[in-house]
N, C-alpha and C positions, 0 to 999 in steps of 0.2 A: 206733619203731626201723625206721624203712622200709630198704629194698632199694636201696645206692647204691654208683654204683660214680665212686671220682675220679682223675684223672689229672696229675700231676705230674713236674719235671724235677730233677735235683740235682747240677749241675758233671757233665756230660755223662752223666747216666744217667738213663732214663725208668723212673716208676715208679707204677704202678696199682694201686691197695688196693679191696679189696670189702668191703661187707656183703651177704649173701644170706640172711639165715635165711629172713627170711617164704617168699621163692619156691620157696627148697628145701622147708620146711613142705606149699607149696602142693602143688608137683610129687613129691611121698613119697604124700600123702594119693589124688592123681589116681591116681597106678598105683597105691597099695595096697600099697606100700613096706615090707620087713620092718626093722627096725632100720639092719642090712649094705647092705641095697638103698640104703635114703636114703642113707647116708653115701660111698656111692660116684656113686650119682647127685647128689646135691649137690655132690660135690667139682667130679665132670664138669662140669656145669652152670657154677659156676663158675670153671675155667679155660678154658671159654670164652666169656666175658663178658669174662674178663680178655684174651685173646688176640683177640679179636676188638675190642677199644678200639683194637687197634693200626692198624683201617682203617676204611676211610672210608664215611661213613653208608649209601649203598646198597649196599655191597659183604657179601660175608656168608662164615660161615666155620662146617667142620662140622668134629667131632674124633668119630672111631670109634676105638672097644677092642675090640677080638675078644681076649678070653682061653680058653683051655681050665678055665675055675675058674668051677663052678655058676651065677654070676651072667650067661654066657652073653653075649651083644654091649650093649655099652652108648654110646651116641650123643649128642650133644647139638648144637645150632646156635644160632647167634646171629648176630644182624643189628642191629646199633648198640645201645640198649635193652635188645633184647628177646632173650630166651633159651626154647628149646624143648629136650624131651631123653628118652629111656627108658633104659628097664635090661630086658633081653630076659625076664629070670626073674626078676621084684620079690618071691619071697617066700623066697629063702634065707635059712638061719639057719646059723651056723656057731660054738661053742665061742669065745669071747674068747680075743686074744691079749696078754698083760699088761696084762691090764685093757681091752683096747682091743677096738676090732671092726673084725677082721680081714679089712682091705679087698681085700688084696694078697691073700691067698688066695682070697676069692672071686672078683678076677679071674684071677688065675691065668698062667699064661703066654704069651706072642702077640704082638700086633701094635698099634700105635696108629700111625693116619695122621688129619693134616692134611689138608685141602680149603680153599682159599680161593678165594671166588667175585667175580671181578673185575666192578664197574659196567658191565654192557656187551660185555664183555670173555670171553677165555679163563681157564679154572678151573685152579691147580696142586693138586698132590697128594702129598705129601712121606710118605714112610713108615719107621718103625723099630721096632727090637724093646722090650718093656717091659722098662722096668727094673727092676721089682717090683710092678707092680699096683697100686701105692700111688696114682697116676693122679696126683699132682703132682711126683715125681720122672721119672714118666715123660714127662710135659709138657717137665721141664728139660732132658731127656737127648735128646726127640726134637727141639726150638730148637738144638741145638751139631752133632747128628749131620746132621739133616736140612738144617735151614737156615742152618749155621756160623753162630749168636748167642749166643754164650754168656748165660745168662741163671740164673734164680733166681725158681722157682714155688713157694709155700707155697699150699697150702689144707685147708680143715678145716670139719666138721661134729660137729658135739656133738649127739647123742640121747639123749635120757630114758629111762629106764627101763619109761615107761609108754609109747614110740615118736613121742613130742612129738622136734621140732629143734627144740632147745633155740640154738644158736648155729651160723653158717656163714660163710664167709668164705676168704676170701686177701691175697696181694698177687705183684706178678710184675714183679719187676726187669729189665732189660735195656740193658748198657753199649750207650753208641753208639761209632763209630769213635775219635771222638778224646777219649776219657775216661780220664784221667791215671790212672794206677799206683795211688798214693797214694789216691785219691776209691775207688779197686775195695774198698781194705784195709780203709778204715772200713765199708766197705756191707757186706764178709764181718762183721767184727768184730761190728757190732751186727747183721745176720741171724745170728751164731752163737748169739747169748747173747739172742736173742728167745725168749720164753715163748711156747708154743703160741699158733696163731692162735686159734682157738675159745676156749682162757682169756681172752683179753685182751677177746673178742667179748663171753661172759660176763658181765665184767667191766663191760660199758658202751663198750669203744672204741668207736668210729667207724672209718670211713674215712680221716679227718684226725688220728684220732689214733695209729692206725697208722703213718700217715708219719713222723710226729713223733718214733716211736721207731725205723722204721729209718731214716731222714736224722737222727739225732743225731750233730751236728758237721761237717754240710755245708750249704749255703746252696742251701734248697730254693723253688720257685717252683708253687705250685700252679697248672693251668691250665683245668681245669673242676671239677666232678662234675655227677653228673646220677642222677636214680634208673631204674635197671631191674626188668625182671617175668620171670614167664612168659609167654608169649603165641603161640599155634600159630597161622602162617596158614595152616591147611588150610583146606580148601570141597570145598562139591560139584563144582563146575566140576572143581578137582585130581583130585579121585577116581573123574571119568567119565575124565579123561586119563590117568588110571593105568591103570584099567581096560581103555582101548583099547589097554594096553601088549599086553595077555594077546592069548596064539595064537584063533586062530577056532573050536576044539575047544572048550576050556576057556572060552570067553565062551558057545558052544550048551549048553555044561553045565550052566553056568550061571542060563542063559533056561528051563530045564524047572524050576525052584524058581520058585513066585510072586514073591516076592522076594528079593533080597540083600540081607545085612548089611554093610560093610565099616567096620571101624574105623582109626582113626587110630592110629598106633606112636606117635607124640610128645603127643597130648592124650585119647586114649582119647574121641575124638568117634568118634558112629556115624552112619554113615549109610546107607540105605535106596532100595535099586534093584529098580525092579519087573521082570519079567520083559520086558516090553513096551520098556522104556529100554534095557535090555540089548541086546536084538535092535537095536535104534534105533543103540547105538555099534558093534554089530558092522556093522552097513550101511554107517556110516560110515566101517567103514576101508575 
């Protein structure tokens, strides 16, 4: 059951369906994920794999939540493939909400902004308020408010009991300009009476076979898939260039410790600066 994500057309509406479990699996275990964590960090994860299909292979796209709700900033990026992502505080736990785990209260209330990073190019930055935490309706609400698209984000993460991801997934509709009335009424109809993502993920769907139940009754054209991971390009290189971000106080402060530690936020990689290097990028600025 690998990690795929495919792209499809249906009488003027584009529409992306995912599987993610393994990578959500993956990126839960990296940060040490409590139940809450994964399911919010997966969902992230995957709506941006899902919003980021929408450009073009070198181009790249980040989605930040800043909530006021224990789980604290949660980030994800993705560059065609490949997806990277944290959750600021991976071990909240919080009381189930009907059964469920209660995403939207760990994130809590605040902000979500888009970053898309153009090939070459200048970066846009679109910002709105959350509309519940839920981080896939907020994905729908920040597409109509921020970037006038009216659109349709489902995603979902299923955890075990014993803090296995059990199932993960979406899909992310989006009318284009000239998409008749009629073709809108069936995509609501059948996203209304679609059974959870995660059930159906459960169940054995697919990618393909996601579409199949929300394109029932319109004449759909698949146009790729292709499978996605996780995969941080951090390096050292980045992390002496970060380092030369810091004031020249804060880098001599640094130089009195034989070594540095610095970790990586999205892959929890470490890496290790001797006193001697330190000095070395502080000359350098």
């Amino acid at each position: 059951m690998e990690n795929l994500l495919l792209k499809a057309t249906a009488e003027g509406v584009r529409i992306y369906t995912l599987r993610s479990t393994q990578l959500t699996e993956e990126a839960a275990k990296l940060h040490g994920c409590s139940h809450l964590a994964a399911a919010a960090l997966g969902r992230l994860l995957g709506g941006a794999l899902l919003l980021g299909a929408t450009m073009k292979e070198a181009e790249r796209l980040s989605i930040r939540i800043k909530g006021d709700g224990p789980l604290g900033v949660l980030q994800a990026e993705a560059r065609g493939p490949f997806v990277r992502g944290f959750v600021e505080n991976p071990n909240v736990f919080l009381p189930l909400k009907d059964g469920k785990l209660d995403v939207g209260k760990g994130v809590g209330a605040g902000q979500i902004s888009v970053t898309r990073y153009a090939a070459g190019g200048p970066s846009f930055t679109g910002y709105c308020e959350l509309e519940n935490g839920e981080i896939a309706a907020d994905l729908t609400r920040y597409l109509y408010v921020s970037e006038q698209t009216p659109s349709s984000v489902a995603l979902g993460v299923l955890v075990s009991k014993e803090g296995e991801v059990r199932a993960a997934g979406g899909f992310f509709v989006q009318a284009l300009p000239d998409c008749d009335e009629e073709v809108l009424k069936k995509l609501e109809h059948n996203v209304t009476y679609l059974p959870y993502v995660t059930q159906l993920l459960e169940l054995g769907y697919g990618p393909k076979e996601l579409l199949k139940v929300l394109t029932k009754g319109l004449d759909c054209h698949i146009l790729e898939s292709y499978p996605v991971s996780f995969k941080c390009d951090c390096s050292r290189e980045k992390m002496a260039v970060m380092l030369a971000t810091l004031g020249e106080d804060d880098l001599r402060h640094l130089a009195e410790e034989k070594e540095t530690e610095v970790q990586c936020q999205f892959c929890s990689r470490r890496y290790i600066f001797s006193a001697e290097e330190l000095l070395e990028i502080l000359e350098n600025k």
